[in-house]
gemmi code that builds the backbone of each chain (N, CA, C; Angstrom):
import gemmi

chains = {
    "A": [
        ("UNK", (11.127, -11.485, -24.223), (12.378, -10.754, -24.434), (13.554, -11.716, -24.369)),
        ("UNK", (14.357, -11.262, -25.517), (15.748, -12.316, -25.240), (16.614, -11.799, -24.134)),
        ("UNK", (17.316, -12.900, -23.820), (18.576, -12.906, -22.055), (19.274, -11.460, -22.643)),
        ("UNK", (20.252, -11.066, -24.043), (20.613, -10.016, -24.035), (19.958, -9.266, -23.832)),
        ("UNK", (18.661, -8.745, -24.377), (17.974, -7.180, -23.481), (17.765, -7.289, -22.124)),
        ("UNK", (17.575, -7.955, -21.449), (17.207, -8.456, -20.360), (17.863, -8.066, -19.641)),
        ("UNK", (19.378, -8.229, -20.210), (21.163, -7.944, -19.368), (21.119, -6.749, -19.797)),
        ("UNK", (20.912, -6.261, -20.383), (21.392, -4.776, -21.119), (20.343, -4.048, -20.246)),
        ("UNK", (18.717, -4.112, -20.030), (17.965, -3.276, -19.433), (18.472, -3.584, -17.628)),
        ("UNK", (18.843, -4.420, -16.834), (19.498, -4.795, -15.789), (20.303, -3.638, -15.301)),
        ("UNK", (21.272, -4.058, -16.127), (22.568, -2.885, -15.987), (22.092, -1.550, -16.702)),
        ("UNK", (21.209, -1.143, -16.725), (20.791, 0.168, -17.057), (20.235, 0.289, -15.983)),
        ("UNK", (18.972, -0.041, -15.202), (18.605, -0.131, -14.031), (19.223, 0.037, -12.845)),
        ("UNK", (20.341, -1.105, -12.951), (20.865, -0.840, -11.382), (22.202, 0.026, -11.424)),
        ("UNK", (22.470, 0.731, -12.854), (23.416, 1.987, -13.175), (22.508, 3.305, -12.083)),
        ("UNK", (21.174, 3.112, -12.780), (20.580, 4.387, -12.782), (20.007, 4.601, -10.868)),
        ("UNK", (20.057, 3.143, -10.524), (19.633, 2.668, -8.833), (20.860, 3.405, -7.996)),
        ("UNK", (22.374, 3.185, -8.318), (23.352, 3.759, -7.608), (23.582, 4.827, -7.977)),
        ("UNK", (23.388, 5.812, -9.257), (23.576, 7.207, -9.224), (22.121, 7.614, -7.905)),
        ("UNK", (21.188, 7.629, -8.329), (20.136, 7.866, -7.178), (20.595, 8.253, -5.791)),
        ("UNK", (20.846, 6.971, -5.203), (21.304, 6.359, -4.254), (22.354, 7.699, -3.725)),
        ("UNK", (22.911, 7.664, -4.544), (24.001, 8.415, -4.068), (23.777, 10.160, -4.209)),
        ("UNK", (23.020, 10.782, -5.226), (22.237, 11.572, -5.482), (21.462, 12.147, -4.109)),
        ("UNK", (20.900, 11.464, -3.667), (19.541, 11.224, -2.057), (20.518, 12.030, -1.178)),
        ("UNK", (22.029, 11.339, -1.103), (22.528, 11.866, -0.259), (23.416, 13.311, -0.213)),
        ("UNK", (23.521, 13.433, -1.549), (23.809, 14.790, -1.814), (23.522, 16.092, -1.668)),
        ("UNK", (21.399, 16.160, -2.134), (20.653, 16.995, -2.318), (20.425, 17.560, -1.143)),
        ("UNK", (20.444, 18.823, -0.631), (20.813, 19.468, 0.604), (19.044, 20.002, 0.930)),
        ("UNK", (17.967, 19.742, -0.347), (16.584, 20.174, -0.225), (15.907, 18.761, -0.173)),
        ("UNK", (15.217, 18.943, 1.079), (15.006, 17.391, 1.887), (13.732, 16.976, 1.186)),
        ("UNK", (13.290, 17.791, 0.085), (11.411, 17.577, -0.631), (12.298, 16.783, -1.491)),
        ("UNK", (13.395, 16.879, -2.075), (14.342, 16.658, -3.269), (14.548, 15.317, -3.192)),
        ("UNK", (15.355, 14.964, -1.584), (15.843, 13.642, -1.391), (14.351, 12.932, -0.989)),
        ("UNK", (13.024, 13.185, -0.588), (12.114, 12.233, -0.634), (11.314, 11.722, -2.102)),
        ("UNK", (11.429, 12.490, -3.552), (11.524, 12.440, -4.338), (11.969, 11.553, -4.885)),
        ("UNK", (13.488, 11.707, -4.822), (14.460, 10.879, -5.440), (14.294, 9.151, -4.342)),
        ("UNK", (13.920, 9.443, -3.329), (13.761, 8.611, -2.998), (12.732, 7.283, -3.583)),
        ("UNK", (11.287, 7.797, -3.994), (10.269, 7.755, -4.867), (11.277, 6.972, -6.246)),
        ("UNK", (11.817, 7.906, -6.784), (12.537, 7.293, -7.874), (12.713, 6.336, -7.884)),
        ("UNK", (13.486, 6.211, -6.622), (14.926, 4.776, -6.676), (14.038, 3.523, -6.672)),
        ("UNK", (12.391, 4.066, -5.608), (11.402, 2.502, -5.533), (11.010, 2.060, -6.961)),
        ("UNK", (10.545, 2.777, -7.595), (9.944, 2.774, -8.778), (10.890, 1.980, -9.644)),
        ("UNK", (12.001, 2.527, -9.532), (13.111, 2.081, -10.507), (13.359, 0.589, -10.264)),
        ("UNK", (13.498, 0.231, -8.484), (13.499, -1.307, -7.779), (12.559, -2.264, -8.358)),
        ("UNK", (11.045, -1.307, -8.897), (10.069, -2.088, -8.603), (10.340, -2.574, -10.509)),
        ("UNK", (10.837, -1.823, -11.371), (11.141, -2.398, -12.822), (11.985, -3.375, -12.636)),
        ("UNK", (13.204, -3.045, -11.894), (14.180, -4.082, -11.574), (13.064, -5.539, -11.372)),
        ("UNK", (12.301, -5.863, -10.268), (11.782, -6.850, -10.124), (11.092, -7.499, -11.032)),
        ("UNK", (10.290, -6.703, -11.736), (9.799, -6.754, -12.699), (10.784, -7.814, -13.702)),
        ("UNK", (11.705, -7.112, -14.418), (12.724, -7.761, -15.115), (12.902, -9.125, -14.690)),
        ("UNK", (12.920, -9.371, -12.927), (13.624, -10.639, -12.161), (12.098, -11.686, -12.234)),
        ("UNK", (11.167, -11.507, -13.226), (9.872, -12.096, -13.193), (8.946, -12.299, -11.956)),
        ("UNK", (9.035, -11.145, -10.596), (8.774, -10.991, -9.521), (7.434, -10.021, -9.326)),
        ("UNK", (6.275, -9.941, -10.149), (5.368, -8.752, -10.575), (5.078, -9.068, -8.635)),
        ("UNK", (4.559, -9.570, -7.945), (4.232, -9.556, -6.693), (4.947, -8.320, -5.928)),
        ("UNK", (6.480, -8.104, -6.266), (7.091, -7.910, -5.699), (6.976, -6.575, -5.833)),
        ("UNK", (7.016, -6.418, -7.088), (7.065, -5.157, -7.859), (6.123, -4.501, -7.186)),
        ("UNK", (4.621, -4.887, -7.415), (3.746, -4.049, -7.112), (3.594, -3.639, -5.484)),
        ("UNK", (3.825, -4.492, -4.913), (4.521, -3.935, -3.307), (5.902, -2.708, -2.594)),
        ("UNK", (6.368, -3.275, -3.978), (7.363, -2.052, -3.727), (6.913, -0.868, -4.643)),
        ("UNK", (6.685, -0.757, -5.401), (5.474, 0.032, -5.721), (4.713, 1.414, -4.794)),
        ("UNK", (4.145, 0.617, -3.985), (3.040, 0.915, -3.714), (3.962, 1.315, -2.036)),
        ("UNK", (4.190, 0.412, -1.104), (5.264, 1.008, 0.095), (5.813, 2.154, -0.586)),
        ("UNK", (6.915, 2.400, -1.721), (7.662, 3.384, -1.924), (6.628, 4.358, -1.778)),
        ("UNK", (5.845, 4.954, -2.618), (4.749, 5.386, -2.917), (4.768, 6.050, -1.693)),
        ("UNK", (4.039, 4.861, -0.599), (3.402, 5.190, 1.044), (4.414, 6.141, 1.594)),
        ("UNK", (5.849, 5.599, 1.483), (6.585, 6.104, 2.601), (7.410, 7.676, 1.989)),
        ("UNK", (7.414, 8.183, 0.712), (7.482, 8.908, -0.165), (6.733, 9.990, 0.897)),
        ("UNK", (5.150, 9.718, 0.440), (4.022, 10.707, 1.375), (4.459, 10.912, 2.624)),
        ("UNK", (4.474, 9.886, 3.371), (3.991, 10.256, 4.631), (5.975, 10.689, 4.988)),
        ("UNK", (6.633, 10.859, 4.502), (8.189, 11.717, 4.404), (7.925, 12.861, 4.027)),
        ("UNK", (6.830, 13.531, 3.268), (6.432, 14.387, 2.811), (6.093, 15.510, 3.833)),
        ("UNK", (4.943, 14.244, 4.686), (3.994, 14.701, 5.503), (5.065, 15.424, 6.936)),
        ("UNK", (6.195, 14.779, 6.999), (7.162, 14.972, 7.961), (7.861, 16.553, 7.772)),
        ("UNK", (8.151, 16.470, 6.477), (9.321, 17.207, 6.331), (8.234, 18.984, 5.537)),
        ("UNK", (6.747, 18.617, 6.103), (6.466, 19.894, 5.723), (5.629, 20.453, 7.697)),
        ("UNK", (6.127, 19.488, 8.524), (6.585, 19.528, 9.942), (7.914, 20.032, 10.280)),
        ("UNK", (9.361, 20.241, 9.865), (10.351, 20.150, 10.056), (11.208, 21.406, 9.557)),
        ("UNK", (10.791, 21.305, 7.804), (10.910, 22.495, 7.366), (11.965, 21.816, 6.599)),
        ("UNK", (11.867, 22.614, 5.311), (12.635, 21.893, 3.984), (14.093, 21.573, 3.738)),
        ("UNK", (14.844, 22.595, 4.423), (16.300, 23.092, 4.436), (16.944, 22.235, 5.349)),
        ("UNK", (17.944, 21.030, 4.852), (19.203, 20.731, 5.929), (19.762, 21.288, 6.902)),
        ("UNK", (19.999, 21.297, 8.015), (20.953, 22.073, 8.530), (22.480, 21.921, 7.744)),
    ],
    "B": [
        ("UNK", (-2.292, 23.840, 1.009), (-2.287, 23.347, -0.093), (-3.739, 23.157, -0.571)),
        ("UNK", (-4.083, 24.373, -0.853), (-5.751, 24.461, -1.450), (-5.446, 24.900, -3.065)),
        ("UNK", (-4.959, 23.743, -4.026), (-5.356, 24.160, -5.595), (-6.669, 23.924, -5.810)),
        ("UNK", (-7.019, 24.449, -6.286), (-8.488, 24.298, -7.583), (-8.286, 22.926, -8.467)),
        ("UNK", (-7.164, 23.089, -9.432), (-6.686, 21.470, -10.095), (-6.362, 20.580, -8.758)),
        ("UNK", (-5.908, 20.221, -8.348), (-5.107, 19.481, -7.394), (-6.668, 18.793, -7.062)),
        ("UNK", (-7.702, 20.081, -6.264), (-9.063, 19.316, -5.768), (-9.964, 18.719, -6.588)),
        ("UNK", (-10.017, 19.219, -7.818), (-11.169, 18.097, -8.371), (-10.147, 17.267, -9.002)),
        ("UNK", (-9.261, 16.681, -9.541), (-8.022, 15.995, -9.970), (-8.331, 14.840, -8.950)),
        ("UNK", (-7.948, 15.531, -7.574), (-8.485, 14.071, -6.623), (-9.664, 13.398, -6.459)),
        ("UNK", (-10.618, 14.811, -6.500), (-11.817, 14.348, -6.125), (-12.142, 12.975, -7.732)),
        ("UNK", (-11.925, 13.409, -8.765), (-12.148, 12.669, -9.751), (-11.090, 11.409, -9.154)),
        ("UNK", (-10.023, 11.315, -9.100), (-9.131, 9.780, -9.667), (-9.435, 9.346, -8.084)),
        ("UNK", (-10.092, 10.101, -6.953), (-10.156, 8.942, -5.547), (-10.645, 7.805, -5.861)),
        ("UNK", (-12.582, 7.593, -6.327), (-13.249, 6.492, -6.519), (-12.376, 5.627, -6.891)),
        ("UNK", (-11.457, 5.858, -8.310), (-10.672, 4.653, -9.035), (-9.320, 4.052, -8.410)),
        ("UNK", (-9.262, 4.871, -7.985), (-8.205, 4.221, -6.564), (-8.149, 3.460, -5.430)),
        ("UNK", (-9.685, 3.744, -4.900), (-10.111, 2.832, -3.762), (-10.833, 1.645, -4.850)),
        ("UNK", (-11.158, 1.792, -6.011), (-11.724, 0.094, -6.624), (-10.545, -0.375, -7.188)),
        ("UNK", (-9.209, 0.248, -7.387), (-8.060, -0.588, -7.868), (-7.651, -1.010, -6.476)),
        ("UNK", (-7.528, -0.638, -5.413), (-7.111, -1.391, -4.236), (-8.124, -2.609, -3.790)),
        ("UNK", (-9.264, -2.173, -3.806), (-10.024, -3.316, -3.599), (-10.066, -4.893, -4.395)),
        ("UNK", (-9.550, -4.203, -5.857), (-9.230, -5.171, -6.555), (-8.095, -6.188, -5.972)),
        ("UNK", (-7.144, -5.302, -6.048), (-5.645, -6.184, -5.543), (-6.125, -7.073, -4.522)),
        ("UNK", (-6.595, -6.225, -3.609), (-6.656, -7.160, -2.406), (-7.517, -8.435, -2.233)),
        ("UNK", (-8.805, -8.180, -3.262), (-9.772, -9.540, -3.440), (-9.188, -10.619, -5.003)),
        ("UNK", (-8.206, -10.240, -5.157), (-7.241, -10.892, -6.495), (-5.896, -11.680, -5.853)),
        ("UNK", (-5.571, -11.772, -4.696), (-4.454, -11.734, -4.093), (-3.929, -13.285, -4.102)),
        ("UNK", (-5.226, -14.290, -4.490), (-4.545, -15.408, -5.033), (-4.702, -15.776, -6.556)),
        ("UNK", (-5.333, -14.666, -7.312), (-5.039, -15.106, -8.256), (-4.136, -14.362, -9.312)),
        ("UNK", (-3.941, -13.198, -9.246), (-2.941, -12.649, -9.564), (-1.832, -11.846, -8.799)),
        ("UNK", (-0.983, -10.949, -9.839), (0.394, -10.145, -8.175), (-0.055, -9.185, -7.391)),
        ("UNK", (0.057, -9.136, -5.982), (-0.655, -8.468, -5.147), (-1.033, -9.269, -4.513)),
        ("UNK", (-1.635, -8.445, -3.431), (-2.628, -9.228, -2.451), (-2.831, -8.244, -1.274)),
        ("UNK", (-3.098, -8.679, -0.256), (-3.134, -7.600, 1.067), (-2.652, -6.202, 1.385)),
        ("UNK", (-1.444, -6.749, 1.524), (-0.826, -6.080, 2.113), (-0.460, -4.359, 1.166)),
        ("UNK", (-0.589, -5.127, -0.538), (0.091, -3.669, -1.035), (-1.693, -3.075, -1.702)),
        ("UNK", (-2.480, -4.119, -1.523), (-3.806, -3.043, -1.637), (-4.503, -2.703, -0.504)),
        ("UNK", (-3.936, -2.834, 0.736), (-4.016, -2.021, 1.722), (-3.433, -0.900, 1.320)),
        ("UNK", (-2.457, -1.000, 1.296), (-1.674, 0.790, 1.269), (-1.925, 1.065, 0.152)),
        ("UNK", (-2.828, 0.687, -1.023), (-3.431, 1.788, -2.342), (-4.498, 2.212, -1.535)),
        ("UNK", (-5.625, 1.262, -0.925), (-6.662, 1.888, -0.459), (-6.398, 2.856, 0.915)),
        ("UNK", (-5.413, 2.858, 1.708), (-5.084, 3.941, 2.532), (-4.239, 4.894, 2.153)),
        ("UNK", (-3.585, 4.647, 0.610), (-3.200, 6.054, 0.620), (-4.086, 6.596, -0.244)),
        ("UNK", (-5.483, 6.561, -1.012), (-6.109, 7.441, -1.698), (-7.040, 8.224, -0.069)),
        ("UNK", (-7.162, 7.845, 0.997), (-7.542, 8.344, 2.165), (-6.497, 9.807, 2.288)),
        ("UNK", (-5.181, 9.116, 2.417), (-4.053, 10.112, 2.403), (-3.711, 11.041, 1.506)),
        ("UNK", (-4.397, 10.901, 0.647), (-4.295, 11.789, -0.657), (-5.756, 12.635, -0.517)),
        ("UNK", (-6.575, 11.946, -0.016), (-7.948, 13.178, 0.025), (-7.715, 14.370, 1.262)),
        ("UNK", (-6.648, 13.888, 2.736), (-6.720, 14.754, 3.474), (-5.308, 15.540, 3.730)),
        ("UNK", (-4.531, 15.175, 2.416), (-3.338, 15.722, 2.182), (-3.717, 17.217, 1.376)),
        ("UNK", (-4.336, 16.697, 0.511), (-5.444, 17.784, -0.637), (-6.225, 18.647, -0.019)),
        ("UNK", (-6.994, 18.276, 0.344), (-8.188, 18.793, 1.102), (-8.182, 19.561, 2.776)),
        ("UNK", (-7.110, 18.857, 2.969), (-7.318, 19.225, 4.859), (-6.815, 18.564, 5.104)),
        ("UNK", (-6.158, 18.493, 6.662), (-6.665, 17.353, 7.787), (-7.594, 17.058, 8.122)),
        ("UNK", (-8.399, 18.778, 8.249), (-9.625, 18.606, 9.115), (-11.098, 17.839, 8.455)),
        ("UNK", (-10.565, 17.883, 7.232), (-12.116, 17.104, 6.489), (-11.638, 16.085, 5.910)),
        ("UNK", (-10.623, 15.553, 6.151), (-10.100, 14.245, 6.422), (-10.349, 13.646, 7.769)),
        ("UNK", (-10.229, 13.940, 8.472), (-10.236, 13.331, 9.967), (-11.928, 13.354, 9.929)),
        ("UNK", (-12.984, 14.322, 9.284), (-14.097, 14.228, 9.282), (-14.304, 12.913, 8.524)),
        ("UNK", (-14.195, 12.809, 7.380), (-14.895, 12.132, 6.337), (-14.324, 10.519, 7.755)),
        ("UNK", (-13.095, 10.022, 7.902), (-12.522, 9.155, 8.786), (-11.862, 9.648, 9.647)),
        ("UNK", (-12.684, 9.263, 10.764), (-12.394, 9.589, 12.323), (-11.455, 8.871, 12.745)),
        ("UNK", (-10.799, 9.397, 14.308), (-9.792, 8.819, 14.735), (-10.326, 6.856, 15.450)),
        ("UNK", (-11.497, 7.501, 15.855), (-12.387, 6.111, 16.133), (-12.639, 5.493, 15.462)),
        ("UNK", (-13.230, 5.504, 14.261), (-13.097, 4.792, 12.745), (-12.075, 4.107, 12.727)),
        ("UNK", (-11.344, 4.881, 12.604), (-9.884, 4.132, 12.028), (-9.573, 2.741, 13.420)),
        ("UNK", (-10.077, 3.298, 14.440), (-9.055, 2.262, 15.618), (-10.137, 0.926, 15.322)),
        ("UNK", (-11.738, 1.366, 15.604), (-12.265, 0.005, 15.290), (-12.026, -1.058, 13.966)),
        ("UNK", (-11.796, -0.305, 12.685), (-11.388, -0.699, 11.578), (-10.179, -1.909, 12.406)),
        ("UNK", (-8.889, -0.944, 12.439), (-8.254, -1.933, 12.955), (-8.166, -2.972, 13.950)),
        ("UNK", (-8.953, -2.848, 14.717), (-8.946, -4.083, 15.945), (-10.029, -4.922, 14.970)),
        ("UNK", (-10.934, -4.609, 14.142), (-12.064, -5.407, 13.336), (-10.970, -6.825, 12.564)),
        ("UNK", (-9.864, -6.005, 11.956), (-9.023, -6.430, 10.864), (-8.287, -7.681, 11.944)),
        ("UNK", (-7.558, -7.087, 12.958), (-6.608, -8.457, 13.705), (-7.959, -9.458, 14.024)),
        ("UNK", (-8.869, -8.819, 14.902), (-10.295, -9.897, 15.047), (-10.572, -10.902, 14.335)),
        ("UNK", (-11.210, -10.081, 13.074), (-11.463, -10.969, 11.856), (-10.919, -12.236, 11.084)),
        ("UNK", (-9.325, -11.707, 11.524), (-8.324, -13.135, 11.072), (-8.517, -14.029, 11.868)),
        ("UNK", (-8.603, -13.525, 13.660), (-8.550, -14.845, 14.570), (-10.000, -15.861, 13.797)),
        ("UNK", (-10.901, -14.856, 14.012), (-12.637, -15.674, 13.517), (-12.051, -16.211, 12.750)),
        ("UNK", (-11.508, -15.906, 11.197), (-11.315, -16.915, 10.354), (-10.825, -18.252, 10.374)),
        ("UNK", (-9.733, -17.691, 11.299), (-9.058, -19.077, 11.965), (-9.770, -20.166, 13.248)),
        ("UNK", (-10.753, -19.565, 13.763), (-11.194, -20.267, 14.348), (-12.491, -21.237, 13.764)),
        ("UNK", (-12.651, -21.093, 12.566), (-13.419, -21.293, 11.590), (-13.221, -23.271, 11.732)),
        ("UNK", (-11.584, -23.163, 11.455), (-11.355, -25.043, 11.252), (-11.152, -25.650, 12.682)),
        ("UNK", (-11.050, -24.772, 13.914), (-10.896, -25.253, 15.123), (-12.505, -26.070, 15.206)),
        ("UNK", (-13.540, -24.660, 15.309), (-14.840, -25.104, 15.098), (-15.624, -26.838, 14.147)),
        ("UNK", (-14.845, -26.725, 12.906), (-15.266, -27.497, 12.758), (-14.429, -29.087, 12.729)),
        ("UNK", (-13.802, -29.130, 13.845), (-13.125, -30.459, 14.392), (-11.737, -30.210, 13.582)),
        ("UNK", (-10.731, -28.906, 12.979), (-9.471, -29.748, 12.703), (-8.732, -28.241, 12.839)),
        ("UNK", (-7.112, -28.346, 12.784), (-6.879, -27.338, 13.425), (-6.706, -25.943, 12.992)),
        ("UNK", (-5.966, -24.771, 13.684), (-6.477, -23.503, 13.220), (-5.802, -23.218, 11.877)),
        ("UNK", (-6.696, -22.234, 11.515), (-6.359, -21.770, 10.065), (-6.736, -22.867, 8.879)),
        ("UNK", (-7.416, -23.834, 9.110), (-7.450, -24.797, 8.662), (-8.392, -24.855, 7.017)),
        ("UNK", (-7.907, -24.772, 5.912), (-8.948, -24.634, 4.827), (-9.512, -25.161, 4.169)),
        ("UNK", (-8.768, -25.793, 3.415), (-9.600, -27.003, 2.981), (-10.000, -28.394, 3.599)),
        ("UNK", (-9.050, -28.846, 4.573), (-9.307, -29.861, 5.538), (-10.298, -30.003, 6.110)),
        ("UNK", (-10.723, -28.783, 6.335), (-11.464, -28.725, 7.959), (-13.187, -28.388, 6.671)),
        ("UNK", (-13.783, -28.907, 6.031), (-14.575, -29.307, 4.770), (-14.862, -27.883, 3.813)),
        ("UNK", (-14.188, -26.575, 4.154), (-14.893, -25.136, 3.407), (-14.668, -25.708, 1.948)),
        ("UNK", (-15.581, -25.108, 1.654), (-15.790, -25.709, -0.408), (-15.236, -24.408, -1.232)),
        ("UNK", (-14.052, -25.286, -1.509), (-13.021, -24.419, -2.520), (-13.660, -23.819, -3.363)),
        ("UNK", (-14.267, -24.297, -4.066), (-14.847, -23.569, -5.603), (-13.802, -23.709, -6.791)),
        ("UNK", (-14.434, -23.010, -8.177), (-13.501, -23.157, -9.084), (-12.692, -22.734, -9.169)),
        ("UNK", (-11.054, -23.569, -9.783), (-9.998, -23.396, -10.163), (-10.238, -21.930, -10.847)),
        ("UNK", (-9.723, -20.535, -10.787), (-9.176, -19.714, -12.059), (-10.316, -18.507, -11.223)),
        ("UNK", (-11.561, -18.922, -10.860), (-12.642, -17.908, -10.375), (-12.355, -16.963, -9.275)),
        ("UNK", (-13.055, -15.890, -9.079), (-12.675, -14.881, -7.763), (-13.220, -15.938, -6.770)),
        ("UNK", (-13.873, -16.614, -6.486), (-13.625, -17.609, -4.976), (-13.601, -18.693, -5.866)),
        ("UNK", (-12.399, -19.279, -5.090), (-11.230, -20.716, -5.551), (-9.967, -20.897, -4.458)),
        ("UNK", (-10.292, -20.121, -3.225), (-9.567, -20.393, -2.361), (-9.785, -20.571, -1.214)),
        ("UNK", (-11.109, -20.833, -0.584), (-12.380, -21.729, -0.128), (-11.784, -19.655, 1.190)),
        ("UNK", (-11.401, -19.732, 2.458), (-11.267, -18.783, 3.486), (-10.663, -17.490, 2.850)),
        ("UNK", (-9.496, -17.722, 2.334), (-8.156, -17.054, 1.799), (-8.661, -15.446, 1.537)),
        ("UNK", (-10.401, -15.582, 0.587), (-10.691, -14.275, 0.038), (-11.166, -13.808, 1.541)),
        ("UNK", (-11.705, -14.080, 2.363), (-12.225, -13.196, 3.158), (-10.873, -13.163, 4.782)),
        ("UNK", (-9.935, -14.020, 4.639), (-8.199, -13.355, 5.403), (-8.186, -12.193, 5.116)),
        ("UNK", (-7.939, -12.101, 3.502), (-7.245, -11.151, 3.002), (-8.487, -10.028, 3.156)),
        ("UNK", (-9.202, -9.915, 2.769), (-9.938, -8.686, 3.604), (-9.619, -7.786, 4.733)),
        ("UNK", (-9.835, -8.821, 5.754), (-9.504, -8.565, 7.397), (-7.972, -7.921, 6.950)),
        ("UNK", (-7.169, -8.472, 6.653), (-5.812, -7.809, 6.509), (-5.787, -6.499, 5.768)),
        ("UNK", (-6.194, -6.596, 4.518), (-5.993, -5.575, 3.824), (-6.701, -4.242, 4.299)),
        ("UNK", (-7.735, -4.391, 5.203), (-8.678, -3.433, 5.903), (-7.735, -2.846, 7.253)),
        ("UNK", (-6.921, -3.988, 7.766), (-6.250, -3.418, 9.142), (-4.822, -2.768, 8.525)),
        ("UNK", (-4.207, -3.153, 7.095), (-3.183, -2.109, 6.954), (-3.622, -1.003, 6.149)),
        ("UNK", (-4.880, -0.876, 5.434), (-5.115, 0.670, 5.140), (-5.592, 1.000, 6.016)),
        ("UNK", (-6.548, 0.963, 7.025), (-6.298, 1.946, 8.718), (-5.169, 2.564, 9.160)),
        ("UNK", (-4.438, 1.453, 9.486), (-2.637, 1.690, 9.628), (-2.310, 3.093, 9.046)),
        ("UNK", (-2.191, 2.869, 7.491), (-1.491, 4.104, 7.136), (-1.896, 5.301, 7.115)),
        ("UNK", (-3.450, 5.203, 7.636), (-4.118, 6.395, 7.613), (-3.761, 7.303, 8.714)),
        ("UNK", (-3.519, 5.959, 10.025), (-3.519, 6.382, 11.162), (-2.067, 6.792, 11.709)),
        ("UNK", (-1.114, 6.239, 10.604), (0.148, 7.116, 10.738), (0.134, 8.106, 10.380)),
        ("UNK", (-0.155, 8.393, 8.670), (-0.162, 9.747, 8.836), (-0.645, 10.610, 9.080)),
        ("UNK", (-2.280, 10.593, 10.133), (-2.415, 11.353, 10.770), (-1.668, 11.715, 12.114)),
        ("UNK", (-0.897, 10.850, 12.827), (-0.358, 10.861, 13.769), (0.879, 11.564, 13.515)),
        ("UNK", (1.589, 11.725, 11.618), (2.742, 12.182, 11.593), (2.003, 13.749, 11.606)),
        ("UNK", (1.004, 14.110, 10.509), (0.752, 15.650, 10.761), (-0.044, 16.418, 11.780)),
        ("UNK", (-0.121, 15.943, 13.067), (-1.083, 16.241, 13.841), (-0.371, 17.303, 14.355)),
        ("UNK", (-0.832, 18.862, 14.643), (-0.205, 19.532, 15.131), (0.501, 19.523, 17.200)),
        ("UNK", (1.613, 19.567, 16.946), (1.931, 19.382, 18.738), (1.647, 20.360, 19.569)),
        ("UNK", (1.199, 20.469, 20.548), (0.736, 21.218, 21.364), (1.482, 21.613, 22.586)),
    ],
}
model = gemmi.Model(1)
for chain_id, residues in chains.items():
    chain = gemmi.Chain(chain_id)
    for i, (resn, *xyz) in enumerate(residues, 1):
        res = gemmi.Residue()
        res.name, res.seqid = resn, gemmi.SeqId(i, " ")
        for name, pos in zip(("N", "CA", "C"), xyz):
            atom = gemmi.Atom()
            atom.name, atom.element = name, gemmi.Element(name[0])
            atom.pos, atom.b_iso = gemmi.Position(*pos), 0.0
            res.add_atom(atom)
        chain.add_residue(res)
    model.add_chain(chain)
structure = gemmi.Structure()
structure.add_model(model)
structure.setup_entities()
């Protein structure tokens, strides 16, 4: 891939990393923000990808993934609704 | 969470999940990956059978004892490895120095100890995550 797509898919990425981000903290349904949470790794782990880091990627990957679940596993302990 | 799809869905894609983790983790010097993140593929298709299925035939299929020897096996296993170059006159962790026969450049063994570290590791962090999240859904009493 040439340096322009490269820059152009970047800044699409870390556009789409801070709406998220900020999104997580909005969503008042806590299944919602572990979700979006999921997203944002996935999205990190293309980012790395892009930065020629596949090691990295697939670790973040795969943690997001982990900690996604077992947030899952919490919040169907807790009960879905924010105070 | 008892679907009909959901259970054979898992029951089908588990096998290929625990041989893509196994992969990563015995690939870990020769391609991306290694331990640590095919530990947590192979402990979360665990987490995905007793997320699906149960706790309770999760905690069957892997016990709480299972899981603890797994992990004390995994920290163990690294010391043995390492005591591997003490043993043979040079110091710990020692791999190629201490005479283990590398093997070929590019092959699944070509990193004389390295494939069987990463074992021990990758075995003590999929325990780990099993054993968190049973510890996160365990009912309190």
């Amino acid at each position: 891939m040439s340096p322009q797509i490269i820059d152009f898919l970047n800044i699409i990425f870390l556009g789409f990393l801070v709406v998220i981000a900020i999104a997580v903290s909005y969503v008042r349904d806590l299944l919602y923000a572990a979700i979006l949470l999921g997203a944002y790794s996935v999205t990190m782990a293309l980012i790395w990808l892009l930065m020629s880091a596949p090691d990295l990627a697939i670790t973040e990957a795969a943690a997001g993934i982990g900690m996604t679940t077992l947030m899952i596993a919490v919040i169907s302990k807790t009960g879905r609704e924010e105070e | 969470m008892s679907d009909f799809v959901l259970k054979r869905v898992v029951a089908l894609l588990l096998p290929f999940v625990q041989m893509f983790g196994l992969y990563v983790i015995f690939h870990g010097h020769l391609s991306p990956g290694g331990s640590f993140s095919g530990g947590i593929i192979v402990g979360l298709g665990m987490i995905a059978f007793s997320l699906v299925f149960g706790l309770e035939k999760g905690s069957e299929k892997l016990t709480e004892r299972t899981t603890t020897l797994i992990e004390s096996f995994g920290t163990l296993w690294y010391g043995a490895m390492g005591l591997v170059g003490v043993l043979r006159g040079s110091s710990f962790l020692m791999n190629k120095g201490s005479g283990v026969p590398l093997g070929e450049p590019g092959k699944l063994y070509s990193g004389g100890l390295i494939l069987l570290i990463t074992l021990g590791v990758g075995l003590k962090v999929a325990s780990t995550m099993v054993t968190l999240f049973n510890a996160l859904m365990e009912e309190e009493d």
